[in-house]
N, C-alpha and C positions, 0 to 999 in steps of 0.2 A: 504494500500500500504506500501509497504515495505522501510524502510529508506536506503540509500546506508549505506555500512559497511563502518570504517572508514578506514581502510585497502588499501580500491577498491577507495576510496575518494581520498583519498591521492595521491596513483598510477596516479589517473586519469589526477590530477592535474600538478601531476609530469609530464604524458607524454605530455600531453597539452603545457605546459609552456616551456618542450623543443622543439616540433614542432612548435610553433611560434616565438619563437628564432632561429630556424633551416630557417622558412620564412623569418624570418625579414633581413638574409644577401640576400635572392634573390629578384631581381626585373622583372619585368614583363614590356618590353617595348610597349606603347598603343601609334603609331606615337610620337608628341613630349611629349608625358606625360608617369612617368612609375609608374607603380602600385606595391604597396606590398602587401601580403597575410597572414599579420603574424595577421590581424583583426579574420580570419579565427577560428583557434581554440579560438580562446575569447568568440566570440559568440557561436560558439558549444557548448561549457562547460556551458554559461548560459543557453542554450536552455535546453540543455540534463540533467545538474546536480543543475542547479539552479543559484540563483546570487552569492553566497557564491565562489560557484568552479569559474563562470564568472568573479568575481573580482580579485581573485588571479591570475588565468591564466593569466588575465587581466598586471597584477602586476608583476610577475616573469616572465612572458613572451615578456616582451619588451625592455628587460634589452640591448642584443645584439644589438639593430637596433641601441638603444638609444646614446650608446657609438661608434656607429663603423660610424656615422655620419661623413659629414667631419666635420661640428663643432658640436662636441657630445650635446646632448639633454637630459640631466635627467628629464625633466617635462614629455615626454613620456610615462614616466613609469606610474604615477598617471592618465595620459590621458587617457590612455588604460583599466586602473583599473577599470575606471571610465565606461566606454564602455563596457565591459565586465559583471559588476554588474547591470547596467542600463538596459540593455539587456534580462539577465536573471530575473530579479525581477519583470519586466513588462512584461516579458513573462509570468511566473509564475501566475500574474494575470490576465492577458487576454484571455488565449490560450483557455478556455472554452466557449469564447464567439464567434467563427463561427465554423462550422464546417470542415472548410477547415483548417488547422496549417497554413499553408503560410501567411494568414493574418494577426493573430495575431503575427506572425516573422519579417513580413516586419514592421510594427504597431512600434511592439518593439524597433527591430534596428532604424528607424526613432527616438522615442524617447530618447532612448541612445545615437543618434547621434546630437540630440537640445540641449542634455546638454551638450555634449562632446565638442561641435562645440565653445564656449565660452569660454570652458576653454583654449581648442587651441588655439583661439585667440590672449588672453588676454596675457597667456606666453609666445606663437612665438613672437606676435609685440615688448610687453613689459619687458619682465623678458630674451629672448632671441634676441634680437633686429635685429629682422628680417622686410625687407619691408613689409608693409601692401599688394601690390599686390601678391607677392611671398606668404602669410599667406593664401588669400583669395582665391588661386591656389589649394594649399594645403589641406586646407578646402573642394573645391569643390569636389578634388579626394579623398579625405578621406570618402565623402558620398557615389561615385562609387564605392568605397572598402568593405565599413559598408555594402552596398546593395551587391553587390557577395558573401561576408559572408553570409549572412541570405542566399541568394538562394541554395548555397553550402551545408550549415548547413539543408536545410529542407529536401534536397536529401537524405544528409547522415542519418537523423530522419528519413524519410518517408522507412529506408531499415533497420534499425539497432536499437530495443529499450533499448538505453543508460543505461538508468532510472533502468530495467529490469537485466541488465547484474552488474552494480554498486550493487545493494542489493541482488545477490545470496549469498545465506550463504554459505560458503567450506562442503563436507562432505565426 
């Protein structure tokens, strides 16, 4: 199998990291809870390119929500980094073991979301001194979130091979 070029790598990351920045000013109103979508391409990227592109997207891509907070949030940024490589890495070594992809994606994001979920924590309550109920809020919809991503992201795999388009060579 072919490596992505690093060309197409880059690009990818590039456009990734501004579409989740592009999410991250919108919100999605679900009755009193609203949901963002900027988790969206973080996980595509590690699905599709691996943990490497997952973690950056991850990382450059949170920057906008981070700051445009009412009270801006830089730990986001590592949150997401975090989610994003966590994602992809564990995909990377799961995804051979059902034959279905959605399992090993959902599997995944779960995973990325047990580590993620602590580190969330530990910043909102303590380093950002947010209520614990308001954290444990946030928390819960961040898994609703993680969880649309992966479904979103298996759609767009199950129609488009990422992997395939990332390592044509120009001719």
């Amino acid at each position: 199998m072919n490596r992505p070029t690093r060309t197409r790598f880059v690009a990818f990351v590039a456009a990734m990291s501004a579409l989740s920045n592009i999410l991250g000013l919108l919100v999605v109103p679900v009755g009193s809870v609203t949901l963002h979508l900027i988790q969206l391409p973080m996980v595509f990227s590690g699905f599709a390119a691996g943990s490497l592109a997952g973690g950056l997207v991850g990382f450059f891509g949170a920057f906008v929500m981070a700051f445009t907070l009412a009270k801006p949030n830089p730990y986001l940024i590592p949150g997401n980094a975090i989610l994003g490589f966590v994602a992809g890495l564990s995909y990377s070594k799961i995804r051979r073991l059902s034959a279905k992809p959605i399992f090993p994606q959902i599997v995944s994001v779960l995973l990325a979301y047990a580590i993620q979920m602590p580190y969330t924590y530990v910043t909102d309550v303590y380093l950002m001194g947010m209520p614990q109920p308001v954290v444990v809020g946030i928390i819960s919809v961040l898994l609703v979130e993680d969880l649309i991503s992966a479904l979103v992201s298996h759609v767009i795999l199950y129609r488009v091979d990422v992997h395939a388009l990332l390592s044509q060579r120009s001719q």
